[in-house]
C-alpha positions in Angstrom: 103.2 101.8 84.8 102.1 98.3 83.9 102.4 96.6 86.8 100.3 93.7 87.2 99.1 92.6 90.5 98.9 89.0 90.0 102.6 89.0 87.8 104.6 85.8 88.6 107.6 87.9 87.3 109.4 90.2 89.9 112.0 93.2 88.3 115.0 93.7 90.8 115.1 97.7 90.5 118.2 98.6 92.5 120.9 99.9 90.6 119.8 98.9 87.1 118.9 102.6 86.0 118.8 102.5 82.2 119.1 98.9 81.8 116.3 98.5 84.3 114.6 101.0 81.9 115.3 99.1 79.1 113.2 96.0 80.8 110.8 98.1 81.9 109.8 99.6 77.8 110.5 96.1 76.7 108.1 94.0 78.9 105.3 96.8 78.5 105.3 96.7 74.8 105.2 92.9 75.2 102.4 93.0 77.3 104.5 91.0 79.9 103.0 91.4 83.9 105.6 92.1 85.8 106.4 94.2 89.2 109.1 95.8 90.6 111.2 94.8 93.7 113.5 96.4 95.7 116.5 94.8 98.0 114.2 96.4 101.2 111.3 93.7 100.1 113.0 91.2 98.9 114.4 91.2 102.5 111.1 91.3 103.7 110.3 88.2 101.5 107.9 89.6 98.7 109.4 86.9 96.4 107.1 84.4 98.0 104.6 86.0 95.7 106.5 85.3 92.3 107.3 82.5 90.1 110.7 84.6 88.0 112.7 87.3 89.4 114.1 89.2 86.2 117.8 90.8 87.1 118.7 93.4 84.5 122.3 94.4 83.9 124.0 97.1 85.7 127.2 96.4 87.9 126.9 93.2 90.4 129.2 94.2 93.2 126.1 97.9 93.7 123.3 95.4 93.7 125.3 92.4 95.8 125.8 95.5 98.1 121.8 96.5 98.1 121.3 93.3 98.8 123.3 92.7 101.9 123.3 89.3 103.3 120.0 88.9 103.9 118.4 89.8 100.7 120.9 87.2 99.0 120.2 84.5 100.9 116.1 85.1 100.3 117.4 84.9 96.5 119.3 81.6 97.1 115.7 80.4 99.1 113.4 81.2 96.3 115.5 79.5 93.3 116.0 76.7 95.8 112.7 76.6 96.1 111.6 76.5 93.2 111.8 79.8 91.6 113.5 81.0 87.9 116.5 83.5 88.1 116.7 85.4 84.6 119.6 87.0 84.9 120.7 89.5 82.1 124.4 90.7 81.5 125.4 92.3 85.1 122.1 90.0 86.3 123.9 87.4 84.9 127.1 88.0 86.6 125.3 88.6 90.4 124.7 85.0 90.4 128.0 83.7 89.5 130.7 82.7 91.8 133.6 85.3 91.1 134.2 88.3 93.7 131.6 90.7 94.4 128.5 88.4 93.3 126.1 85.9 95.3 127.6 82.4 94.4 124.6 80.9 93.5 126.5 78.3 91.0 130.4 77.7 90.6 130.2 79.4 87.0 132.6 82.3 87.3 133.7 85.4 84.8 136.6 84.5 82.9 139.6 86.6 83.8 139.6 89.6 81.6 143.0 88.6 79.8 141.2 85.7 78.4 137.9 87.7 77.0 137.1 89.9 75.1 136.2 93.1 77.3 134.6 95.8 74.6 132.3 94.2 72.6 129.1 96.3 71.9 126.0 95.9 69.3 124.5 93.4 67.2 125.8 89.8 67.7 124.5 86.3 65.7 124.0 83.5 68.6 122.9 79.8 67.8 120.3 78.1 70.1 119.7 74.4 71.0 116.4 73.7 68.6 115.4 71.2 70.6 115.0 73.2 73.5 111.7 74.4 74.7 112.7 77.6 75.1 114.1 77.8 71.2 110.1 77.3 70.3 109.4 78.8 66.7 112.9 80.4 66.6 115.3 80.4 63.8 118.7 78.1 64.8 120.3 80.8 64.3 119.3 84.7 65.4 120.4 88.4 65.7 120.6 89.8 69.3 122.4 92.3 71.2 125.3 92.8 73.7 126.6 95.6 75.6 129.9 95.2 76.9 129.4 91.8 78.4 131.8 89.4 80.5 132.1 85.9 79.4 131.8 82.3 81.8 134.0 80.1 82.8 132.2 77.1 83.3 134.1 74.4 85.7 134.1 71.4 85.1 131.4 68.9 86.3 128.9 71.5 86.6 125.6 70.9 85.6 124.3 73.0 82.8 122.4 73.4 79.5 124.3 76.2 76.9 120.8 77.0 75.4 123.0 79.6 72.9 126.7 80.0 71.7 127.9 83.0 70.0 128.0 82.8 65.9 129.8 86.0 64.6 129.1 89.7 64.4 125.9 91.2 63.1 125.2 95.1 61.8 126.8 97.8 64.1 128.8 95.4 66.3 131.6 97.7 67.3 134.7 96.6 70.0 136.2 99.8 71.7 135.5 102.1 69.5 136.3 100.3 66.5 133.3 99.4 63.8 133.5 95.7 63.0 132.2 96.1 59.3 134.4 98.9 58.7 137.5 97.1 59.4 136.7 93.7 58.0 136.0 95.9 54.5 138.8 97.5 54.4 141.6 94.8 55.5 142.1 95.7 59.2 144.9 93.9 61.1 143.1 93.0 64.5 146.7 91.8 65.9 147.8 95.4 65.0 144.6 97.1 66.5 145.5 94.9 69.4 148.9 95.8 69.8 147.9 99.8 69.5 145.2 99.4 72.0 146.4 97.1 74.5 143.7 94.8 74.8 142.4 92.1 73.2 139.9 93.0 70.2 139.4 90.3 67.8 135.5 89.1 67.7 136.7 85.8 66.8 137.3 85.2 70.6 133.7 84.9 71.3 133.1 82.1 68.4 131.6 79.7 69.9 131.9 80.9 73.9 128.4 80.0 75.6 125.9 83.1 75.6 122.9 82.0 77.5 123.0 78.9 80.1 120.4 77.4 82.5 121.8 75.7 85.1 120.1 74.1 88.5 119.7 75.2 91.8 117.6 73.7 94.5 114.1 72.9 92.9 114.8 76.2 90.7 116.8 76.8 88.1 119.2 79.9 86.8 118.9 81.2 83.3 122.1 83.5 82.8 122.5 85.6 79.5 125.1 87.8 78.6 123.2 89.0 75.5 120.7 91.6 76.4 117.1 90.1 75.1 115.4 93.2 76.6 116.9 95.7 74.0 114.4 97.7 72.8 113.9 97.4 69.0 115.7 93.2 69.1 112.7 91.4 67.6 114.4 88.3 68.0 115.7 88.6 71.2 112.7 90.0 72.9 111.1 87.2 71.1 113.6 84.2 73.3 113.2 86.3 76.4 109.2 85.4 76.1 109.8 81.9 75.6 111.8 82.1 78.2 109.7 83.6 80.5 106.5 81.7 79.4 108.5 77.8 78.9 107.1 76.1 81.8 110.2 75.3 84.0 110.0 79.0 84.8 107.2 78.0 86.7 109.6 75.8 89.1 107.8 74.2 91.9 106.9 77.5 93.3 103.1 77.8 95.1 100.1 77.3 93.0 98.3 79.6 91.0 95.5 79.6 94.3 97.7 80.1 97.0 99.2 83.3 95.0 96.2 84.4 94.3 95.6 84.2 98.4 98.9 85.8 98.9 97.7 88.7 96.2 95.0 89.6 98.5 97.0 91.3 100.8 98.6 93.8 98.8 102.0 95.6 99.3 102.2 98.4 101.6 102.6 101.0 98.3 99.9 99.5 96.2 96.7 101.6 96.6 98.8 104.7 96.8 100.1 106.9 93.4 103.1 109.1 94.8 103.7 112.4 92.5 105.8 115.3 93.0 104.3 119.0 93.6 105.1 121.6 91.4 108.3 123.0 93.3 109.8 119.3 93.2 108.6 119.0 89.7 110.2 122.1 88.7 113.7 120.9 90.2 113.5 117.4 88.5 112.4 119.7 84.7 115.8 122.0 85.8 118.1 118.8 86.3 117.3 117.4 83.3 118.2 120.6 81.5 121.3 120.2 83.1 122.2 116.7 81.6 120.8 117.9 78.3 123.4 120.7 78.5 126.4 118.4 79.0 125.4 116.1 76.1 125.0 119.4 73.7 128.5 120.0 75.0 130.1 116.9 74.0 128.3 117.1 70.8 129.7 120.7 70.1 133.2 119.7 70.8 132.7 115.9 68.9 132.9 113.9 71.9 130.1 112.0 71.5 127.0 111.1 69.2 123.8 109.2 70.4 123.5 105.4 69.2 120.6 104.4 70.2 117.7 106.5 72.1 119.3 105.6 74.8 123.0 104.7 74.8 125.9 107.3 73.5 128.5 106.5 71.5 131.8 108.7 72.7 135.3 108.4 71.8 137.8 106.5 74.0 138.8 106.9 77.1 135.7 109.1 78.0 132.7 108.0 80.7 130.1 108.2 78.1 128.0 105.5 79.4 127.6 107.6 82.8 127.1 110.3 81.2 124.2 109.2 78.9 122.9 107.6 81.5 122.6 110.7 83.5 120.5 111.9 80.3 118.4 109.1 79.6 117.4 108.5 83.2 116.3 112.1 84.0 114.2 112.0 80.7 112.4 108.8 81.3 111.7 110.4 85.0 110.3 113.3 83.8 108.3 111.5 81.1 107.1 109.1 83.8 105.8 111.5 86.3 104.0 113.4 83.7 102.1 110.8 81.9 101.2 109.5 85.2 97.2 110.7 86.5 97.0 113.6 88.3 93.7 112.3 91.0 96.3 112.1 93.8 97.8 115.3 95.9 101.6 116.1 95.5 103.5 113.8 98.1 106.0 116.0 99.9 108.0 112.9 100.2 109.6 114.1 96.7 110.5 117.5 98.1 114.2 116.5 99.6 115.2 114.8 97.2 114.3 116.4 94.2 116.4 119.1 95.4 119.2 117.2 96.1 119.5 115.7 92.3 119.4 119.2 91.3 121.7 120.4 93.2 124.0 117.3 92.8 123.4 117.2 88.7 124.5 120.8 88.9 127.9 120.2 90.0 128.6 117.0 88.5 127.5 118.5 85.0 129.7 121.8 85.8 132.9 119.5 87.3 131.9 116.9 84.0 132.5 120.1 81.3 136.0 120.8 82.6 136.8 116.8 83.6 135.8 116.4 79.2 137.7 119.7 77.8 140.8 118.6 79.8 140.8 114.9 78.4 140.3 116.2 75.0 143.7 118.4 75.5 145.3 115.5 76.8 143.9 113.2 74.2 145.9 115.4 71.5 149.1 113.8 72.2 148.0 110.6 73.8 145.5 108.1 74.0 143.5 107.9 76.9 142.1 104.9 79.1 139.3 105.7 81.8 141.5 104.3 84.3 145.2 105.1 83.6 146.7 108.5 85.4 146.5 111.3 82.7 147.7 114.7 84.8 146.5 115.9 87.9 143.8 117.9 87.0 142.3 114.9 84.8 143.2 112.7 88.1 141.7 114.4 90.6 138.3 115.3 88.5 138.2 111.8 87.7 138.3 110.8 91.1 136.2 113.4 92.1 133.2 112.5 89.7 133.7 108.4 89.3 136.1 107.2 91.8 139.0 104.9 91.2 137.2 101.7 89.5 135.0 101.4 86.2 131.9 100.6 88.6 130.7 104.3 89.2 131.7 105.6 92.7 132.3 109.2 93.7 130.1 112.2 93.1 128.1 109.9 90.3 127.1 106.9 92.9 125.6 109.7 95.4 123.8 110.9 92.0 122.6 107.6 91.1 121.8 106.8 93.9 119.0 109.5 94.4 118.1 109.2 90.8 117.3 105.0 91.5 115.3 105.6 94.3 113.4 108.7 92.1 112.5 106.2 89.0 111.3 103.8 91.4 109.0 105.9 92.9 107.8 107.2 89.7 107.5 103.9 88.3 106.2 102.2 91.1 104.0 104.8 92.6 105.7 105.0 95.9 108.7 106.3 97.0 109.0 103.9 99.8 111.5 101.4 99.1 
């Protein structure tokens, strides 16, 4: 990978999985240095080396939990001390102050009746010109969003709104529903709304803040809802280098010379390049023909269709996003580990565990197939929600596979699990957290 030795900005790994992934294709074709932490050293205080930690999405309450008391507090020390938190969408939300998150400002989620909860795709945002993080941008620019939350910003507190949403751009969709498509043709959102049950009107994010920086300490938080890392967002990847290169993400953190002194001792992992042998190789090649046969299945039976390279787009109701997940994060593993140089001997380390995300992709892939056809038999006399009691065969495989809440738990956290700590080895060069 590109990791850069003497990068001032530090990627929080744990429990990002494709949106770390996203931030990891994003800063390499921007030529940004970066590195990649886990909750184990920020614990152990690497951030004393870095001048930005960079927190992609995923869900707040896993990486809160990663983190444990310890590793939050040594979050709250660097901002505090001088360091930038770029938080992106779930990244965002870790910071804030509502339930499951660190409470590094009194910026909260607004409650999910006020919001609107489905909104995927393009979206126009309008910056502060004046800003210098808005250098040689347009006041107005395209970016993207995937499923965010919105703030509710207290009053009193000190922040900058460096962008405010504008209005819908190309392929914005909420639920399931294309925006275009329904603006065209004279769609009542009220009646959408009343059919679906939640709100749905894009109008409710005119004008709600998209990106704010707000103080902490000597440091300073930059929270965005809008994902700047999407691959492809010329614009957005564009404002996430200004942001990363406008001088107050330097804080008040060491000097370029007492990094540099830091540097000299490396990481533990640094001089060693981890690679599976050929029987864990072979397990990892067989697991991802396992998630490539559950997407051709929800393709065959019209479940699903691919959006992006990386993100599905499946009918209501479904756990799409898991499930393409599942897809895209085995096939950036395996494309990882076999770009990567081959002057190192295979590390049993990747032995164990390459059999156990085998074995665990081969029954949640098998238990997935029957969970899918028996929503789709369900689904032909009723709509479905991912959370709402269907029958008890959709019940208990749903419980089973994902648990109870929309943050994956059940058989898919013990998967993700594995799978996190597998990209980061491959990625990092070290399986050794």
């Amino acid at each position: 990978m590109n990791e850069n030795p003497n990068a001032s900005a530090a990627l929080f790994w744990d429990q990002s999985l494709v949106w770390g992934l996203l931030f990891v294709e994003t800063f390499r074709q921007l030529g940004v240095p970066f590195r990649l932490v886990t909750a184990s050293r920020i614990r152990q205080g690497v951030l004393d080396r870095f001048s930005v930690l960079v927190v992609p999405g995923g869900w707040a309450s896993h990486k809160a939990q990663a983190l444990g008391g310890e590793g939050s507090l040594a979050i709250r020390r660097f901002v505090e001390g001088g360091g930038t938190y770029l938080g992106v969408c779930g990244g965002a939300g870790l910071a804030l102050s509502s339930p499951s998150s660190l409470g590094l400002t009194p910026i909260a989620r607004k409650p999910l009746k006020e919001r609107l909860p489905n909104a995927s795709g393009e979206i126009w945002i309008e910056g502060r010109s004046d800003h210098p993080c808005w250098h040689d941008l347009p006041p107005r620019i395209p970016v993207s969003i995937w499923w965010p939350s919105q703030f509710a910003i207290p009053a009193n507190v000190p922040v900058e709104r460096l962008a405010t949403y504008q209005g819908p751009g190309r392929d914005f969709r909420v639920a399931d529903l294309c925006f275009s498509d329904v603006r065209a043709h004279g769609g009542d959102w009220n009646a959408w709304e009343a059919d679906y049950g939640i709100p749905l009107n894009p109008e409710r994010l005119a004008g709600e803040p998209a990106i704010l920086i707000t103080p902490l300490g000597r440091g300073r938080l930059v929270l965005s809802y809008p994902h700047l890392e999407t691959p492809g967002c010329a614009w957005g990847n564009r404002l996430l280098l200004n942001i990363l290169e406008e001088p107050g993400a330097s804080g008040s953190r060491p000097s370029a010379t007492a990094r540099r002194s830091s540097e000299e001792a490396p990481l533990e992992h640094e001089k060693i390049r981890s690679r599976p042998g050929r029987e864990a190789l072979e397990c990892l090649r067989e697991a991802h023909q396992e998630a490539q046969s559950l997407i051709a299945f929800g393709e065959r039976n019209l479940l699903w269709r691919w959006r992006r390279p990386w993100l599905l787009q499946w009918q209501r109701g479904l756990r799409g996003l898991e499930y393409g997940t599942l897809a895209v994060c085995l096939r950036s593993l395996l494309e990882e580990l076999e770009g990567s140089p081959r002057d190192t001997r295979p590390d049993p380390a990747w032995d164990v565990p390459s059999r156990e995300l085998l074995e665990t992709v081969r029954l949640f892939c098998r238990k997935a197939k029957r969970l899918l056809l028996e929503e789709r038999a369900a689904g032909q006399s009723r709509s479905l929600a991912k959370l709402q009691s269907v029958n008890p065969t959709v019940d208990g495989l749903r419980r089973e596979l994902f648990g109870r809440n929309m943050s994956h738990e059940g058989l898919s956290r013990s998967l993700f699990q594995i799978l996190d700590r597998l990209l980061y080895g491959a990625l990092s060069g070290s399986l050794s957290p």
